[in-house]
GUSEMI-824139 format. One record per residue (C-alpha): residue number from 0; chain; x, y, z. Coordinates in Angstrom, 2 decimals, m for minus. Example, Ala and Ser with C-alpha at 12.3 -4.5 7.8 and 13.67 -1.06 7.14 Angstrom:
// residues 2
0_A_12.30_m4.50_7.80
1_A_13.67_m1.06_7.14
// end
This chain:
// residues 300
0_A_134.40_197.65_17.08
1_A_138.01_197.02_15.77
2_A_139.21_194.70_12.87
3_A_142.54_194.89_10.85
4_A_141.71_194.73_7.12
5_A_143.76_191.20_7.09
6_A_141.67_189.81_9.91
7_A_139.34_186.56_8.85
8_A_135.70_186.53_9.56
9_A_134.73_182.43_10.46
10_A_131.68_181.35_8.61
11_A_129.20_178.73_8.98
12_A_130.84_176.55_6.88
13_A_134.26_176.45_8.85
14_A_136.09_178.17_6.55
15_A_137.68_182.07_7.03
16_A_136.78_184.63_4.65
17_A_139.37_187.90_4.30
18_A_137.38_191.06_5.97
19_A_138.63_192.85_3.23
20_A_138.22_192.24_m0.41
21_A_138.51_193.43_m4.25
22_A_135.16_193.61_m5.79
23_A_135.90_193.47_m10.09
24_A_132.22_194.66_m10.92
25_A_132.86_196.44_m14.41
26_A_135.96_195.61_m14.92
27_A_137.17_195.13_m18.39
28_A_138.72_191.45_m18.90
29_A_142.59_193.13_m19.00
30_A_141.27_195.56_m16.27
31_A_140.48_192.36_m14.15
32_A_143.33_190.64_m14.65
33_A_145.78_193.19_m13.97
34_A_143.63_194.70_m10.87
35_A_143.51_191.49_m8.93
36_A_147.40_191.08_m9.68
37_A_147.88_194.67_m8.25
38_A_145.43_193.62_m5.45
39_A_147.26_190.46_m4.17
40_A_150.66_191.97_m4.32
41_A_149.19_194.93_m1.99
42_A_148.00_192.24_0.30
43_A_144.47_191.45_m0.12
44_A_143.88_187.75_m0.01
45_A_139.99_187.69_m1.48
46_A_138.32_188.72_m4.84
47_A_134.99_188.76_m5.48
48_A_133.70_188.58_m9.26
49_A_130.57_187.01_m10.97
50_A_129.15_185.23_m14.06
51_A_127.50_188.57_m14.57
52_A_130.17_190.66_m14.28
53_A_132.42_188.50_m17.53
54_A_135.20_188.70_m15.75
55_A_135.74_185.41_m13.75
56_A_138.41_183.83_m16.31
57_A_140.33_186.78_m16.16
58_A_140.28_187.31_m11.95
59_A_141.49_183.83_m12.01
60_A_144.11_184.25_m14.01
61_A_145.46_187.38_m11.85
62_A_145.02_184.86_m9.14
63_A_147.05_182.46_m10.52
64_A_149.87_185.38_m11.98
65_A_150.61_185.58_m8.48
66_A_150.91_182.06_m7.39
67_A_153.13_181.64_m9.94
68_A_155.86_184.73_m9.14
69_A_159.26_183.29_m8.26
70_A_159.52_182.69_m4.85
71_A_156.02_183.14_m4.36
72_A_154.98_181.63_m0.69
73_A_151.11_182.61_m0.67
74_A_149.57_179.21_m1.21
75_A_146.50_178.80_m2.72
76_A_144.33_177.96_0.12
77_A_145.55_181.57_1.82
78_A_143.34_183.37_m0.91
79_A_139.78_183.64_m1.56
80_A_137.78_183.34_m4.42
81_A_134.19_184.22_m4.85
82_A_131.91_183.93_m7.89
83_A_128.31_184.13_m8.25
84_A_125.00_182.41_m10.10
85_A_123.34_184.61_m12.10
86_A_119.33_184.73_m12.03
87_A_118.94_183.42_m15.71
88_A_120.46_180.16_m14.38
89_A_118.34_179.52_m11.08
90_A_116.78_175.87_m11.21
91_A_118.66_172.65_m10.25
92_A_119.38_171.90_m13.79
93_A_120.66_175.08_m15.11
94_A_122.43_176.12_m11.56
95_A_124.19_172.33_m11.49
96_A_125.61_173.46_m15.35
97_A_126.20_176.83_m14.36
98_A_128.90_175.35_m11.02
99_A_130.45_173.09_m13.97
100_A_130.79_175.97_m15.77
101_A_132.50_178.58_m13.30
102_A_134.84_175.52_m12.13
103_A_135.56_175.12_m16.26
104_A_137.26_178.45_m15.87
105_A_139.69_177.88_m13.07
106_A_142.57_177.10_m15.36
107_A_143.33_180.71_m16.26
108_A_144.33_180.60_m20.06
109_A_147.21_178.32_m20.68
110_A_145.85_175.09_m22.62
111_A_148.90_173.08_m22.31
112_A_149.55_172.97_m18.44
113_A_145.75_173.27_m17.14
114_A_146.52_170.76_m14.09
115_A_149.10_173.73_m12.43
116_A_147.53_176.37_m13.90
117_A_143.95_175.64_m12.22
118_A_142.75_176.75_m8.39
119_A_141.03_173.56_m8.03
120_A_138.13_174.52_m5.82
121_A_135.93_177.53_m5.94
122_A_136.06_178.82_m2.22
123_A_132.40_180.89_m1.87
124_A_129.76_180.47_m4.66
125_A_126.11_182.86_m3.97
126_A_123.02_183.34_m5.63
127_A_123.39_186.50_m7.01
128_A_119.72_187.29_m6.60
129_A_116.45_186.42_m5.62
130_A_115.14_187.43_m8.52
131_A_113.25_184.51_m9.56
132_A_111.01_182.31_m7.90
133_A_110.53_179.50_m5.02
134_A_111.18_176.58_m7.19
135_A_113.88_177.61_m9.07
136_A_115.86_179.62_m5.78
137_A_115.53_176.39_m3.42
138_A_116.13_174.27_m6.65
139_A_119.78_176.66_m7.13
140_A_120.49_175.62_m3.18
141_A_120.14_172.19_m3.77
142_A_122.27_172.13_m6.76
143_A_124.92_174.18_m4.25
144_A_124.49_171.62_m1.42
145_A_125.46_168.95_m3.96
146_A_128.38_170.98_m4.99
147_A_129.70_171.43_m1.69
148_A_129.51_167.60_m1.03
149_A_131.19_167.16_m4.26
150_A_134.40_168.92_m2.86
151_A_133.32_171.30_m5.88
152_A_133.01_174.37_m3.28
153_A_133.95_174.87_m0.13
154_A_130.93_177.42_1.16
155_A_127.82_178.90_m0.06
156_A_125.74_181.62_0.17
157_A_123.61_184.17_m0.88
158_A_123.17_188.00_m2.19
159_A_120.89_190.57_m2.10
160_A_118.45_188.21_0.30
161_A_115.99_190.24_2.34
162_A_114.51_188.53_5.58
163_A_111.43_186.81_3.87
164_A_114.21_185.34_0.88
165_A_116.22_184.02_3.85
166_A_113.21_182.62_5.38
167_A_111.83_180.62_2.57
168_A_115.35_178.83_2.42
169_A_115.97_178.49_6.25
170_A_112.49_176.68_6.46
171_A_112.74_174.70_3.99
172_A_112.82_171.08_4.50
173_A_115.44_170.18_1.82
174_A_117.73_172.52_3.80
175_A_121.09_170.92_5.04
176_A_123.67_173.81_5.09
177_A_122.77_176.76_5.67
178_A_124.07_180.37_4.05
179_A_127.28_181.21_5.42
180_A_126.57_184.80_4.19
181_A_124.67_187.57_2.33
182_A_126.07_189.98_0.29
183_A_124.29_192.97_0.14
184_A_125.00_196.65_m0.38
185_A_125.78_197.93_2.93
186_A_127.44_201.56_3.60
187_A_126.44_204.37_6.36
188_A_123.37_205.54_4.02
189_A_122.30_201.89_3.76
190_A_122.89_200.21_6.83
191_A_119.55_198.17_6.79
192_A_120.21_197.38_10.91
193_A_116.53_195.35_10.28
194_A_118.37_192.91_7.54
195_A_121.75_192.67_9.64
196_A_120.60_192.11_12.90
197_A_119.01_189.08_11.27
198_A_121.67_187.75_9.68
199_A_124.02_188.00_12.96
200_A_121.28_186.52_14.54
201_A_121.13_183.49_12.45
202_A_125.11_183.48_12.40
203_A_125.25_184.28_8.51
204_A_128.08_187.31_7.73
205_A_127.03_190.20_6.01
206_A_129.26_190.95_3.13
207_A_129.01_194.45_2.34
208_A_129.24_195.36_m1.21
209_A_129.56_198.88_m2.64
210_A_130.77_200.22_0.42
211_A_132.25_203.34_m1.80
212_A_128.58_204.28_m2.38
213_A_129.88_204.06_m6.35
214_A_131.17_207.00_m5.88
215_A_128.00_208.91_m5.07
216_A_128.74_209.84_m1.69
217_A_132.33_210.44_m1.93
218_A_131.93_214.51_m2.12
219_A_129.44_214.44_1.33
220_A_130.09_217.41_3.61
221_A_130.67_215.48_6.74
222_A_132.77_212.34_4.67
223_A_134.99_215.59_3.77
224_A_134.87_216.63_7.76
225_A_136.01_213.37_8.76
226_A_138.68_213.05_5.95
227_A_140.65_215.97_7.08
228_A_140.32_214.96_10.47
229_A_141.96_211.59_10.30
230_A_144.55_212.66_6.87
231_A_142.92_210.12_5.15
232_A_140.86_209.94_1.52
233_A_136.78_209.34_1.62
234_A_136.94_206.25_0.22
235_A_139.20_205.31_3.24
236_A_137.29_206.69_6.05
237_A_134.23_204.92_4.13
238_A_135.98_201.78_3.90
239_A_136.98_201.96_7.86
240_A_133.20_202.40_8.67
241_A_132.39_199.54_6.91
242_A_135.21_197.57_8.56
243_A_134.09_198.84_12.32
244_A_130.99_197.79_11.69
245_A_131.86_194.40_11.61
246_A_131.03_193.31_7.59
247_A_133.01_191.85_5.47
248_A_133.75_194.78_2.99
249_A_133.88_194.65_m1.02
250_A_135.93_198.01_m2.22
251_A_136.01_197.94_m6.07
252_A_138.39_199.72_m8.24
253_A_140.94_199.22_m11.20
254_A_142.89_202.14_m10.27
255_A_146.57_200.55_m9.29
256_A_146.82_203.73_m6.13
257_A_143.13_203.13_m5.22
258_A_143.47_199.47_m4.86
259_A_146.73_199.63_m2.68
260_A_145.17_202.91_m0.92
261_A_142.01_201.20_0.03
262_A_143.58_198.10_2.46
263_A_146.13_200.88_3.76
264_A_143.92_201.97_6.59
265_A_145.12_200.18_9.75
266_A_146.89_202.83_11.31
267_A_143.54_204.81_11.98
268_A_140.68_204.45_13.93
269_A_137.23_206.17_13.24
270_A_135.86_207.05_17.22
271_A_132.73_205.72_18.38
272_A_131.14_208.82_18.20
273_A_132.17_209.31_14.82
274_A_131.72_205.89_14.02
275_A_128.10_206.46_14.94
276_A_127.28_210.18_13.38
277_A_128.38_209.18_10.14
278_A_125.67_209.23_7.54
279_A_122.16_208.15_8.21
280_A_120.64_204.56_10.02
281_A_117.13_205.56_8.63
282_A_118.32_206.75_5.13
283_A_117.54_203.87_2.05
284_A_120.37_205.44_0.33
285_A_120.45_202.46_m2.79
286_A_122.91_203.53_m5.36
287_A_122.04_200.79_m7.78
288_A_119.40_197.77_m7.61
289_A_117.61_196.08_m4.68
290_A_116.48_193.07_m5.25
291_A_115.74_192.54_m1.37
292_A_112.51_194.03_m1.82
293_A_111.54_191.31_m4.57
294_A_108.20_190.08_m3.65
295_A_109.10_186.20_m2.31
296_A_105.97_184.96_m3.63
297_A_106.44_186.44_m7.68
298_A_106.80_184.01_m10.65
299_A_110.10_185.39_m12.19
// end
């Protein structure tokens, strides 16, 4: 299967979400800043941060250090910005102050022009987990639902859902939009074909974060193979799988080359065959957490 990195995925919602994005997981507040600057100038057109990760301030203001360059024609609704819920504010109450909160910090840093300096709209907001319980998850997707009518967001979603997560909401009878996607960590050791044939079955996207493997896999006999086959670097030919296989990919680095080097892979092609051999279908290869295994039914 064959997508250009600045291809657009349609979700649920209506809107387009970049195939390719810049994940700032870990990234100092400077670090952030300057990273999603270096991103947007090498073309990507989506950034993905979090409460959790501290940074969301700062990727907004890189955002908005590009809108701002003389002679800048990127508008604002040609990029897209992602930002999570973190578990410790699940429950209508706490997820409804939590949105107020992430839209509080749209207008980048200047105090005395915060009507231009300000995206407006936050474009994908996700539970970052199911780490809690019933009440307080479907209590979270109501808050979201009332966001979205609001005009506060434009689509939601989830993360790190497994089937019987995404079943509780889908069934449930307060339910009026549905998840335009999951982000989970998805790479050729973890390609969880159970979880994603689901989701393309029920038409939500599977966002694939960590598609670098963190860096675990990058020194793997046959990534090497393929590498010198195609002149390109690991993280590349990684980045290419993930691409083929039709997710929405997350790439993460502050490293200026990296950043640029990782959407610079349209002029290869991984083959099917390759495509298929590399890494493992049956292989749980989780580099961090996995919070799709949380038991639906526990009171977190």
């Amino acid at each position: 299967m064959s997508f250009k990195t600045n291809s657009v995925v349609k979700l649920s919602s209506g809107y387009n979400i970049p195939r390719i994005g810049l994940g700032v997981f870990k990234a100092e507040s400077s670090e952030a800043t300057d990273s999603v600057l270096v991103a947007l100038e090498a073309g990507y057109r989506h950034i993905d941060s979090a409460k959790y990760y501290n940074n969301e301030r700062d990727s907004v203001e890189g955002i908005l250090k590009f809108l701002e360059k003389p002679g800048q024609t990127v508008k604002r609704e040609d990029i897209f910005y992602t930002t999570k819920i973190w578990n410790d504010d699940h429950g209508y109450e706490k997820t409804t102050a939590a949105i107020d909160a992430a839209l509080d910090k749209l207008s980048g840093y200047s105090k005395e022009d915060q009507t231009s300096r300000n995206l407006g709209y936050i474009d994908l907001v996700l539970i970052h987990s199911p780490l809690s319980n019933r009440e307080k998850r479907l209590g979270t997707w109501k808050a979201l639902q009332e966001a979205v009518k609001a005009g506060k967001i434009k689509s939601i979603g989830v993360s790190n859902y497994g089937i019987p997560h995404l079943e509780e909401l889908l069934n449930w009878d307060g339910l009026v939009i549905k998840p335009a996607v999951d982000q989970i960590e998805l790479h050729p050791w973890l390609q969880r074909p159970e979880l994603v044939g689901y989701l393309r079955n029920k038409y939500i996207v599977p966002v694939a974060y960590s598609p670098l493997t963190r860096g675990q896999r990058l020194d793997d006999p046959q990534l090497a193979e393929y590498a010198e086959r195609y002149n390109k670097s690991p993280a590349q030919i990684l980045i290419k799988w993930s691409i083929q296989a039709g997710f929405v990919s997350l790439p993460k680095s502050t490293n200026p080359q990296r950043i640029k080097d990782n959407i610079d892979i349209d002029d290869f092609e991984l083959s099917a065959e390759d495509f298929e051999k590399l890494g493992d279908k049956n292989e749980n290869g989780v580099t961090g957490w996995d919070p799709t295994v949380h038991p639906v039914d526990a009171d977190a």
